[in-house]
Every structure is written in structure tokens, then in C-alpha cells.
N, C-alpha and C positions, 0 to 999 in steps of 0.2 A: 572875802579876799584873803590874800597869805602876805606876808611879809618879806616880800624877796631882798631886801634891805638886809632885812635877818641870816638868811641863806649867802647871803655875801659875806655878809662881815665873819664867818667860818670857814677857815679853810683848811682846805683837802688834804686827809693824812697821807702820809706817805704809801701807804699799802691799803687797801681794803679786807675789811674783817669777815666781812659777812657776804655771801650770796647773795641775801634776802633778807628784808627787812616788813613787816608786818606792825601798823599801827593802829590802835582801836579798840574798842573795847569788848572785854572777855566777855562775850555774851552769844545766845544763838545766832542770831542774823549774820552772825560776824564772818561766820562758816570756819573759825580759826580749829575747832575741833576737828573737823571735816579734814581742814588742810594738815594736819598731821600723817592723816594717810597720804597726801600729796607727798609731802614731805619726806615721807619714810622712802615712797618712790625714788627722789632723786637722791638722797642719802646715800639709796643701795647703788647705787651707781656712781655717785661720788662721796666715800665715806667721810674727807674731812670737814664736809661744807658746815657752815654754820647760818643758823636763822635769829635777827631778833627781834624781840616778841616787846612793844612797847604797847603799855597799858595796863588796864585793871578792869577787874568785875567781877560776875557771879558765876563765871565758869573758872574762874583761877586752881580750884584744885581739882578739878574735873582735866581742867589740862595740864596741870605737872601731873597726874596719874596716868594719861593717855601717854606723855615724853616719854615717860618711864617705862608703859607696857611696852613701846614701841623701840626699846632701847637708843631712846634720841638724846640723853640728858647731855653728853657734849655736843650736839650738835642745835640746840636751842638756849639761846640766853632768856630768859624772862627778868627782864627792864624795869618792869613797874612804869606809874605815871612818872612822863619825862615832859620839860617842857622848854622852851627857850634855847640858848645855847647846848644845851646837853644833850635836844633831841636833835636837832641841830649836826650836832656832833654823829651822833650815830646814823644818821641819813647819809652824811657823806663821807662813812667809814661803808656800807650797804653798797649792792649792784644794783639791785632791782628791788623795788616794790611790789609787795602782794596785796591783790585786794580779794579774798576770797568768798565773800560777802553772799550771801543763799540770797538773801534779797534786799535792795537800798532803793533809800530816797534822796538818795544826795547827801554829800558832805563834804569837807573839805580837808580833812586829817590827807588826803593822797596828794592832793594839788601842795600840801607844804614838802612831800619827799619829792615833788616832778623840781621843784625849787630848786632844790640840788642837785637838779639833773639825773634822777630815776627814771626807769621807763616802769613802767605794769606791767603785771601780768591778771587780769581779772576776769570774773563769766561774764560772759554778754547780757547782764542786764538791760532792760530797756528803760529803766532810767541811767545810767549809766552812757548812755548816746550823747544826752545831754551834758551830764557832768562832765564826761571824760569821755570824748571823742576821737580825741587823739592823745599818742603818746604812751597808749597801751596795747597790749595782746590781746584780745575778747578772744575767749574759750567757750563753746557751748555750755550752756548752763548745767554745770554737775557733773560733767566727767572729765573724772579726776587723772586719769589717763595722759588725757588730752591736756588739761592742765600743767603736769606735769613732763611733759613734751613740750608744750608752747615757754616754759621759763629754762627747759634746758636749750632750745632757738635760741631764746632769747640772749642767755649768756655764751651761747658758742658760737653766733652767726656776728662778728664784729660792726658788719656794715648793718643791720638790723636791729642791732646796739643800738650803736650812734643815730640811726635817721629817727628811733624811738628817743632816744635822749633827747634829741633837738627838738623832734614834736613838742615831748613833757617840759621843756624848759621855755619853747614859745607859747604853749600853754600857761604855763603858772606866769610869764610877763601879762597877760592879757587879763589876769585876775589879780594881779598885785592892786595890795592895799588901800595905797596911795593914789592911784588912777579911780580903784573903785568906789572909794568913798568919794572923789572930786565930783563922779558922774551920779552918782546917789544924792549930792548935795544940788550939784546942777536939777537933777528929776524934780526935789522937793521945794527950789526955789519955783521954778516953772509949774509946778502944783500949786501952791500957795503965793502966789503973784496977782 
């Protein structure tokens, strides 16, 4: 579940900082290596955007040396582990969520930015149907073209904004915390009755 309690009790800066926001950990699966050529795409088209990069792991210097061959160091923050109010914070300073992911089995790190009202932009994984059905862009898996076309939609098409906003925010209601532990507690009584 997410804590949309959480996502409330933070509110909305005055401006937004960032494009895009990317959470998760620095690792392959992640595809965050990958998505720096995405990146550099839309850069080149719009020089000031900024992306940022919250988390950690075993591609961390692997990816401040790709930032750098790719001349992106102003245009990516690297965050480190954020959590609570702070990631919080930078969810709703972000446009859009990126999930760039080569390949997932579910998680929930995305459903806490649709919280704040993020849409995605992700491959069409086929686990990914399940997770996140709504609320994001599915891009064919690995082209990064496309990719990078479907999150400039995303942020230039307003009315396509908003109906993704609303998906990702009636989304993350249906997965809040508090409802899902009631019905997990209801499952367990009714098992052991």
C-alpha cells in the first residue's frame, strides 16, 4: 500500500523543479543507465529541463560518469536515499514520473509519486498491466525514441496530463495503506475463523 495521508499532509510548491522525477534503485533492471540516452534526447530539445534521480546502489558511479559523458550534470540532481516528507517533497516539486525499468515484478516506489499526482511514463511491461494499468504511458519495450516522445506528450499535451494525473491519483486511492491493511486484516480473520 502507499500512504496517501503522507502525500497530503505536503504541499505543493509554488513552481515545479523538475520535468521528471525517477525513483529506485541504481541497479540494472532499473534501465536508469538506459534512460540517460532518453534523457539526453529530450535535453536536446529542451536544454533547461531537470531530472531527479532519488536512490542508491551499484550503478551510482556508472551513472554520474554516463551524466557527465552526456554533458547532463545540470540537468540531473542525484538525491540519494530519500524518504518520508523529503521524498515527499520532491514528488511534488516533479511533473512526471519515470519508470524505465528493462524488466519488473512489481513494486510500489511509483504508486507513492502517482500519490502526488504524477502520471508515468514506462515500457510496457507485462507485469506492469497489473501494477500500473492506469495512470501511465506504456512505450514498447526499449525504444527509446518512442520513449522519449511519449514523455514529451506527456508534458505538452495538457488534457493528457490531467486525465493521466487523475487515473494515477485514483489509482494510488485504491492502494492506500489504510484501506489495504483493513482488507488484508478482514482476508486473515476469515482464514483463521
Amino acid at each position: 500500500g502507499v500512504d496517501n495521508s503522507l502525500a497530503a499532509s505536503v504541499p505543493e510548491p509554488a513552481r515545479k523543479e523538475y520535468e521528471a522525477v525517477f525513483i529506485g534503485r541504481l541497479h540494472p533492471q532499473k534501465g536508469l543507465l538506459e534512460f540517460m540516452d532518453v534523457w539526453r534526447l529530450y535535453v536536446d530539445r529542451h536544454p533547461g529541463a531537470r531530472l531527479a534521480v532519488i536512490g542508491n546502489g551499484p550503478l551510482e558511479g556508472q551513472l554520474r560518469e554516463k551524466i557527465e559523458r552526456h554533458g547532463l550534470r545540470g540537468n540531473v540532481d542525484m538525491l540519494g536515499f530519500l524518504d518520508g516528507r523529503e521524498k515527499i517533497s520532491v514528488f511534488k516539486a516533479s511533473r512526471v514520473v519515470v519508470h524505465p525499468s528493462l524488466y519488473d515484478s512489481g513494486g510500489m516506489a511509483i504508486l507513492e509519486a502517482m500519490s502526488c499526482g504524477l502520471p508515468g511514463v514506462s515500457y510496457d511491461l507485462p507485469d506492469l498491466e497489473v501494477y500500473y494499468p492506469q495512470g501511465m504511458l506504456k512505450t514498447p519495450c526499449y525504444d527509446q525514441a518512442t520513449f522519449a516522445a511519449n514523455f514529451e506528450l506527456l508534458l505538452e499535451k495538457e488534457g493528457l496530463y490531467r486525465e493521466l494525473r487523475d487515473e494515477a491519483l485514483a489509482w494510488a486511492r485504491q492502494w492506500d495503506w489504510d484501506d489495504v491493511s483493513e482488507r488484508l486484516l478482514r482476508l486473515m480473520e476469515r482464514l483463521f475463523d
